[in-house]
Every structure is written in structure tokens, then in C-alpha cells.
N, C-alpha and C positions, 0 to 999 in steps of 0.2 A: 230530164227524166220526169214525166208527172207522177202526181201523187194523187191518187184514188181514194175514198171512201171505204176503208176496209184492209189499206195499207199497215202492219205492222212497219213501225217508222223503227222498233228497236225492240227486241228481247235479250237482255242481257243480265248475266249474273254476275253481281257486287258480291265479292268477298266481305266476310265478317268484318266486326272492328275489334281490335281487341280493348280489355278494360284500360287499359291505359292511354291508347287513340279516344277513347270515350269522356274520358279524361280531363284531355289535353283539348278536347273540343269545346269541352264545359268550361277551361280557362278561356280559352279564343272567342268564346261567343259572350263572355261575362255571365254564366248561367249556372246561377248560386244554388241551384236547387239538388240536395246531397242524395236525390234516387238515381241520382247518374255516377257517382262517386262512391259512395258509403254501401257495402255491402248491406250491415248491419240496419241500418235506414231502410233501404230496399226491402230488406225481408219485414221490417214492420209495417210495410205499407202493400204486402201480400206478395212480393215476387221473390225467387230464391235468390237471386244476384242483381244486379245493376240492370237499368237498361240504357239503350241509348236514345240519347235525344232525336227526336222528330226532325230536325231541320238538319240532319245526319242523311236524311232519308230524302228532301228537298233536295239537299248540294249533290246527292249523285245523280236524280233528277237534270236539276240544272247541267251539270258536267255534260252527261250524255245528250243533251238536247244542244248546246252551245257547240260540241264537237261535231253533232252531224251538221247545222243549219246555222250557225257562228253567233254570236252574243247580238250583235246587233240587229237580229231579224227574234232575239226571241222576247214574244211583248207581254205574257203574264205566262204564271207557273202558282196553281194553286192545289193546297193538296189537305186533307184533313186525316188524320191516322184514326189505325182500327183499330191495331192491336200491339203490343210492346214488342219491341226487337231486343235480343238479349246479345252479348257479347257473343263474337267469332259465329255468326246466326248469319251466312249466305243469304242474299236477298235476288228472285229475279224480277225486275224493272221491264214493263213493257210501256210502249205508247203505240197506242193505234188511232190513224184517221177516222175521227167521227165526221168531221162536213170542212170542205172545200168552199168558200167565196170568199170574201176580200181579206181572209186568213188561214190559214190551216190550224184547223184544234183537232185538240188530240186527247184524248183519254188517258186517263196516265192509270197504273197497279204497281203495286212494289206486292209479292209474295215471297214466306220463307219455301224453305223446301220442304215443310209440312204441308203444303198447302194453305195455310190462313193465309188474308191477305193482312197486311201492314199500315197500309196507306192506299187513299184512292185520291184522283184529284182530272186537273184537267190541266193543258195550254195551250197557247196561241200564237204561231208562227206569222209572223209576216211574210208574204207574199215575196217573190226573188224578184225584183227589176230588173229585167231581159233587155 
């Protein structure tokens, strides 16, 4: 099947995390930093609850991209966040073809279902040897 210039590669909605997967993320990634944990933190630094960590927002990224095209064709996955994601806060993930030659890149959006978007970023697929 080729892939065109304008192809959505995926739009897909990530369910929330809750505070506690947010958590347990912040143990797994060694990420000492108590706005992902501590309520009470959170709200001194202006949000009413927790958020989650950014690299929450890469691994569904990654997941989705590895399931359609497999890990080994996928060669960078870069992304810079907009805006904070809050606990059980649905996200939809799209990637679309921006240019076709010796790779497939892809435009990456994470947005809530308010509209804001989340994160923007880009990747680059390897080519399928036929």
C-alpha cells in the first residue's frame, strides 16, 4: 500500500492516566519532580492537580507508531509539549504525511478534547525493503 503526502498514518484517542499510573510512571522513569505526584506542589506552581509527565505523551507516540510500521523501521520520534495534561484528560494523537523520499516523516499532534493541542513534534519512518 503506498503512502502519500497527506496520508493520515493514525488518529487515535488515548484514554486518560489516572494519578496513580502518573505515579508509578514518575517511579519507572526516575523523575523526582513532585508536579506529577503532590497535589499540594501542583497547586503552588498554578495548576489545580497533578499533571503528567511529557514523555507519557512520547510512549503513546512511540507505541502507535511501532504498532503500525514495527520498531525497527522507526529512526527518530521528536516532540516538544504545549500545554499540560491533567489526570483521566483523553488525548487524540494524530500523524500525518508531510514528505516521502528516502524516509516517511510525519507530523505528529497530541490534542485534548478541548481542543488545545498538547504536544507537536515530528518522525521518520524507514523506508519497507520490498
Amino acid at each position: 500500500m503506498a503512502i502519500n503526502v497527506g496520508d493520515v498514518i493514525f488518529r487515535v484517542e488515548v484514554p486518560g492516566s489516572s494519578p496513580e499510573a502518573i505515579a508509578l510512571f514518575s517511579v519507572a522513569t526516575e523523575d523526582p519532580n513532585p508536579i506529577h505526584v503532590d497535589p499540594e506542589f501542583a497547586r503552588e506552581c498554578g495548576f489545580d492537580q497533578v499533571i503528567q509527565q511529557g514523555p507519557m505523551t512520547t510512549a503513546h507516540f512511540a507505541q502507535l507508531l511501532t504498532k503500525r510500521f514495527g520498531i525497527e523501521r522507526l529512526v527518530s520520534l521528536d516532540l516538544a509539549f504545549t500545554a499540560p495534561v491533567f489526570p483521566n484528560e483523553s488525548l487524540t494523537m494524530t500523524a500525518t504525511v508531510v514528505d516521502v523520499d528516502d524516509q516517511i516523516r510525519l507530523q505528529l499532534a497530541s490534542v485534548k478534547a478541548s481542543g488545545v493541542q498538547t504536544a507537536k513534534g515530528t518522525a521518520s519512518i524507514a523506508l519497507k525493503d520490498d
